[in-house]
N, C-alpha and C positions, 0 to 999 in steps of 0.2 A: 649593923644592917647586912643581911646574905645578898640581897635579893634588888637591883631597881631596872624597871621595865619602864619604858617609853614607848607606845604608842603614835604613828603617825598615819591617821586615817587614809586610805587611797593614794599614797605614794607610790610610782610607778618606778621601777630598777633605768629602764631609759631618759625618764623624764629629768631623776634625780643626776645620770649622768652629767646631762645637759647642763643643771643648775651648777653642777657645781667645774663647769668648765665658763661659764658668763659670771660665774659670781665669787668674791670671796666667802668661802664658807669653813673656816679650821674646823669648828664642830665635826663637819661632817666630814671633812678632810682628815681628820684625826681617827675615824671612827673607819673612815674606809683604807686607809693604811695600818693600822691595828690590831683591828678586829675580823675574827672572822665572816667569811658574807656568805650567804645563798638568795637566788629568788626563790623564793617561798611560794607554792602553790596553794592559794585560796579554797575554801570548800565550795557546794554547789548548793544553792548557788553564791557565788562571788559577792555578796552586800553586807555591809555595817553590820547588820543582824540579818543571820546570823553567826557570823565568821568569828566577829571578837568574842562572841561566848563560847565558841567551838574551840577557838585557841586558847583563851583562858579557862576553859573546863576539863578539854581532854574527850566532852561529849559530842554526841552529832546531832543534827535539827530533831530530830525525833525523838533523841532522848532530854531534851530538853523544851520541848512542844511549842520551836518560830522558825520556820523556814524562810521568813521573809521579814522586812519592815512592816510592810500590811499586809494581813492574811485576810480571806473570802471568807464571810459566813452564810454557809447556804443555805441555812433557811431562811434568814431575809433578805437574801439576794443582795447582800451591800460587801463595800469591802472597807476595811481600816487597820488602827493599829488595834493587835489582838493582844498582847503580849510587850512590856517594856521593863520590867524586872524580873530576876531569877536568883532569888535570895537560896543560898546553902549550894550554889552549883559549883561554883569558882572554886581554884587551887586554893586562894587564901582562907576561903571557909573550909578548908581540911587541914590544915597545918597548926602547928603550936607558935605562937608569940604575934605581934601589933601586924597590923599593917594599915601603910596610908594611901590611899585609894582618889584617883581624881578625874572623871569625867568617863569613865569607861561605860563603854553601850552595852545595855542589861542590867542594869543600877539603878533607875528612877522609876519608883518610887527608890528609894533608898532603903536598908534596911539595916538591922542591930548588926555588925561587928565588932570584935574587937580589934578597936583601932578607929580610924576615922575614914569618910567617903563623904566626897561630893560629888552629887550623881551624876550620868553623866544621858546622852543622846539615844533615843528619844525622850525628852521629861518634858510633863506640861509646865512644868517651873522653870525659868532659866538656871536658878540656883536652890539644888536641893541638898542638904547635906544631914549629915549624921557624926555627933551626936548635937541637938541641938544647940548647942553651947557653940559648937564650930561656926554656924554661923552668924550668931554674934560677934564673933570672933571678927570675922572676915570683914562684915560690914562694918565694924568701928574701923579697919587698915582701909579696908578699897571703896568704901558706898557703892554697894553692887546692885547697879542700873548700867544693861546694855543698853546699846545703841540700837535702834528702830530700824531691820535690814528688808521692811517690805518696802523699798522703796522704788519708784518710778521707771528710776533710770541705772543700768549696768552698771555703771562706775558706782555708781554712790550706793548700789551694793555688796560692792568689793569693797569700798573703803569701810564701810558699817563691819563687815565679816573680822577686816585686820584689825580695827580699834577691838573689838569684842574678842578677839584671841589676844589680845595684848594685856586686854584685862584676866581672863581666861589664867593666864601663865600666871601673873601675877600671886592668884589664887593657889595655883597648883606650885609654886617655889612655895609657900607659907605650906601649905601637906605636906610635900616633901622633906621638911626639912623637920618633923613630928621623929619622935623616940620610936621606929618603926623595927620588924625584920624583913618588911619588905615593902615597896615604893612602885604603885602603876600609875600612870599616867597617861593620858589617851590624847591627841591632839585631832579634832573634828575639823577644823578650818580648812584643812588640804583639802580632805574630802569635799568639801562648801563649794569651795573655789570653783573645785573638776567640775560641779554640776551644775554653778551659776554663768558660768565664762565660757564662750567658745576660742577663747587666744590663749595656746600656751603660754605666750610671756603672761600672763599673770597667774599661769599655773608656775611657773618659774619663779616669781615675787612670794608667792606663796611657801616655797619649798626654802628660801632665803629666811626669811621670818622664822622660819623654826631650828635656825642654825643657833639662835640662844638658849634652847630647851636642848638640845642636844649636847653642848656646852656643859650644861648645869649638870647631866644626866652623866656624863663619862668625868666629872669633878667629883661629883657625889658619891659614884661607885667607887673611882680612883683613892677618894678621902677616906671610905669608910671599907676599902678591901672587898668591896662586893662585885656579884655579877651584874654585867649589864647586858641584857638585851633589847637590842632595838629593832624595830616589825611594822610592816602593814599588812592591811586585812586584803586587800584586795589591790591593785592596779587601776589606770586609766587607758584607752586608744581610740585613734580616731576611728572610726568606721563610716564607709560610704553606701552599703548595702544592706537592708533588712531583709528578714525570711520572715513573714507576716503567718503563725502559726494557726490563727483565728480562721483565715482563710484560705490553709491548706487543710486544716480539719473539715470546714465546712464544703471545700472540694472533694473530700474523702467520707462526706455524708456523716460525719460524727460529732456535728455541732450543726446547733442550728441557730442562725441570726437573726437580730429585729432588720437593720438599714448598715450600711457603710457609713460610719464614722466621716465628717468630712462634706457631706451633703445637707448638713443645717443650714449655710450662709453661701449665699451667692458670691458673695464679695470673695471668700476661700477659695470657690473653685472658678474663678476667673484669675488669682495671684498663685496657683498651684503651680502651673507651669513656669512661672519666675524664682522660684524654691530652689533653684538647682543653677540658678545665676549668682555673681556676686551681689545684688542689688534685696539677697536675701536677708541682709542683717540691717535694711531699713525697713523690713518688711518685718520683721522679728520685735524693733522695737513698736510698731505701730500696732502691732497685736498686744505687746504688754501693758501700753498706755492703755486701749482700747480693754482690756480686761479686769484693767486697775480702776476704772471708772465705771464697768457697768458689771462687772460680777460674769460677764458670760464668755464666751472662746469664740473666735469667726471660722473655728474647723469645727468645731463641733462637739468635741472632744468631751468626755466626762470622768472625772477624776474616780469614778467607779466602772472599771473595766468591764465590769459582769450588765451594766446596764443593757447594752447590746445584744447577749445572747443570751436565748432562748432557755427557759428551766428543761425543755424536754430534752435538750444535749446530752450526747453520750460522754463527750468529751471535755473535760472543762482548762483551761490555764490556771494553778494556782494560785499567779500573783501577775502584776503589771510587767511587763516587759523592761528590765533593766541590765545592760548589757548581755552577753552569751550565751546564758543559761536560761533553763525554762522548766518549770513542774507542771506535770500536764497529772489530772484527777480524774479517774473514771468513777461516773455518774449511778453509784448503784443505789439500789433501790432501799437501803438500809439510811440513806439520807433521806432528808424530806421531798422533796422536790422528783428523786432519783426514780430513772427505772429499767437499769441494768440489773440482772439478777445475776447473782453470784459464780453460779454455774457455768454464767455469759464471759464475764470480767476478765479472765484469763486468758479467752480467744481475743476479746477484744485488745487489751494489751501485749500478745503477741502482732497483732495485726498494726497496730500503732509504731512499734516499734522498729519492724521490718519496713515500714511505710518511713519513718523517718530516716533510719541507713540509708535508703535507694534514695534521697534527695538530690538532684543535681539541677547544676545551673551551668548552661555552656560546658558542658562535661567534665566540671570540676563537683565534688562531692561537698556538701554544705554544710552538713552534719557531723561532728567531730570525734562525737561521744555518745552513746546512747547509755543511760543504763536505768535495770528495774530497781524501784524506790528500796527494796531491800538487799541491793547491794550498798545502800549510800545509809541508810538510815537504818533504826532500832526502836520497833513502837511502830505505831497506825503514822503514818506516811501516804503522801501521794507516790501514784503508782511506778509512774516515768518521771524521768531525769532527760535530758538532751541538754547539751554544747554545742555551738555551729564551731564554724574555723574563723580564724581573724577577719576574715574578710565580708562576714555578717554578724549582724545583729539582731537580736528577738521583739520582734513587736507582739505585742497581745489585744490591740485594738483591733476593731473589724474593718480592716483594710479592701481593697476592693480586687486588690491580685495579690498572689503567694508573696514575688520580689518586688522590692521598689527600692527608691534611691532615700538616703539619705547621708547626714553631713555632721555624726553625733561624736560627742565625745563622749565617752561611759565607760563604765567597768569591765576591768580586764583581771582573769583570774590570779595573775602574777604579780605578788609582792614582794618585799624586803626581808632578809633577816641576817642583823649582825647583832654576834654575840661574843664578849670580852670580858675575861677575867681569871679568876684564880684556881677556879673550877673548868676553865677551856683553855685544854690543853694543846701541846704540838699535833698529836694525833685527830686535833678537832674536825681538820678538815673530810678524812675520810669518814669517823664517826658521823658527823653531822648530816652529812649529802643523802643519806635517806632517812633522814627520820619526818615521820610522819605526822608529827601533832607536838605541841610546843607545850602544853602542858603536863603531857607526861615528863616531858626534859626536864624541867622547871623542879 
């Protein structure tokens, strides 16, 4: 074996700090004395997909056509997931000899390699693998049936998430341990945790649990002379402020809205002004009971962002607001719906984008980064790119002002990366601190 990579979904360089000063953890203790480290800068935007195919390809969203988990399709005005595998993109679909493959985002459906894969997030299968024989395999060792994580109450969400990464590993040491020249492996759970939990400690519990995968991962590389690297796609942090982009476009006339988000239920906007008290996290679970039983939201909310605005928009969000970053789509007429013309497109997205520099709040600048979709991407792309600063976050629902508060934990562009072995050498550290994409390394 040359080659084993670990995966740990949304692990943050601070967070992991913390765990491993509350907790024993030699895994990681071994790996951060070691091996070399950097925080790794995420792409734009910073989510699952599509960071882990951008790292494992070498490609950017564009050349590989998913900017997002759920992308918009505008001619029926809905949004979902567009895209969940990208068979022949990957490092391993270019190189000579096995590799065993397990859980990596961009994989399910599954597809022919040589070598084995069990696919990994988003799949409508819990367990999808390739070749089929693998999972016969599996299910005479483990009877693979999760455990039921839609449940009621936050705890017995978190406990669902650990049992089903314990089985999880179980599946991916049996991969691992396949006649391979090369070994990935992706750990979803962390990620899970960040989005179901508002309490760091069990973002902490979570980072604990994967100190036996990382174990097996610098045994295995150590046993069989190979490289190890170990990565996250993205970050977590808390944030208290949003830039509500939906309604500073439609302040700047280049969207046009149905209603404000938030004005379906009376009961919402009489518990709105409590949102920002500690008495918010019995108000959190009374919303999930009440949504777990009647299918509806008491904000209002619709799980398709584009519900709200208007087709005649100039201006569109390309995806749902999740953490820092945001693709903003100009509205031309070469779309269905569209009717920007061509001609127009260019002034308008100058005008967007000197509009979104000049953001301030109390005369601090909000905006961190702007840039046009063909500095970041290769292929038909949305047009703008924008970053706030740490100190906001992106919403895409139709809010009823620019800023508001809130109390989110979400993705932060800064992840992990340590890498050790026979091929990282003394010179690693200045070699490595710019390099730009992991897949070429690789």
């Amino acid at each position: 074996m040359d080659l084993v990579v670990l995966g740990v979904d949304g692990v943050s360089p601070d967070y992991l700090e913390e765990a491993l000063e509350k907790y024993d953890m030699p895994g990681w203790e071994k790996l951060r004395d070691e091996a070399f480290y950097s925080d790794l800068e995420s792409c734009v935007p910073a989510v699952t997909i599509p960071a882990w195919v951008s790292m494992f390809s070498g490609y950017d969203a564009g050349k590989f056509g998913a900017f997002h988990l759920t992308q918009p399709d505008f001619d029926s005005w809905e949004t979902g997931l567009r895209k969940t595998s990208f068979p022949n993109t990957f490092f391993w679909d270019r190189i000579k000899g096995r590799s065993s493959l397990h859980n990596i985002p961009g994989t399910s459906p599954v597809y022919k390699i040589d070598g084995w894969m069990k696919g990994g997030f988003p799949s409508p299968h819990d367990f999808d693998f390739y070749p089929e024989e693998l999972e016969q395999e599996m299910n005479e060792k483990f009877n693979l049936e999760k455990k039921d994580k839609r449940k009621n109450t936050l705890g017995a969400k978190i406990e669902a998430e650990f049992e089903n990464y314990e089985l999880e590993r179980k599946v991916a040491d049996e991969i691992m341990e396949k006649d391979a020249r090369v070994s990935v492996s992706v750990i979803k759970m962390t990620d899970t945790i960040g989005h179901i939990t508002e309490s760091k400690g069990n973002i902490l519990r979570a980072y604990r649990k994967t100190d036996d995968a990382v174990q097996k991962a610098l045994e295995k590389a150590e046993g069989e002379n190979a490289n190890l690297i170990v990565a996250s796609d993205h970050g977590f942090f808390r944030v208290k402020k949003k830039f509500n982009i939906v309604s500073f476009l439609a302040e700047n006339d280049l969207i046009d809205v149905e209603k404000a988000e938030g004005e379906t239920s009376l009961a919402y906007r009489l518990a709105e002004p409590l949102l920002d008290t500690p008495i918010k996290k019995y108000l959190r679970k009374l919303h999930v009971a009440y949504s777990s039983f009647t299918g509806n939201r008491l904000d209002g909310k619709s799980g398709n962002y584009l519900s709200n605005i208007k087709k005649s928009s100039t201006v569109i969000p390309y995806h749902k607001g999740l953490g820092k970053d945001c693709l903003l789509k100009i509205h031309t007429e070469d779309m269905k719906h569209g009717t920007v013309t061509e001609s127009k497109k260019e002034e308008i997205v100058d005008t967007v984008i000197e509009k979104l520099r000049n953001v301030e709040r109390n005369g601090e600048k909000v905006i961190e980064k702007v840039w046009r979709g063909d500095e970041l991407y290769t292929g038909e792309s949305p047009e703008i790119a924008f970053r706030t600063t740490d100190k906001y976050v992106v919403g895409t629902t139709n809010a009823h002002r620019n800023f508001s508060k809130t109390n989110a934990l979400t993705h932060h562009e800064t992840g992990i990366f340590f890498a050790k072995g026979p091929n990282i050498h003394e010179e690693a550290d200045e070699e490595l601190e710019d390099l730009f994409d992991v897949a070429p390394l690789i």
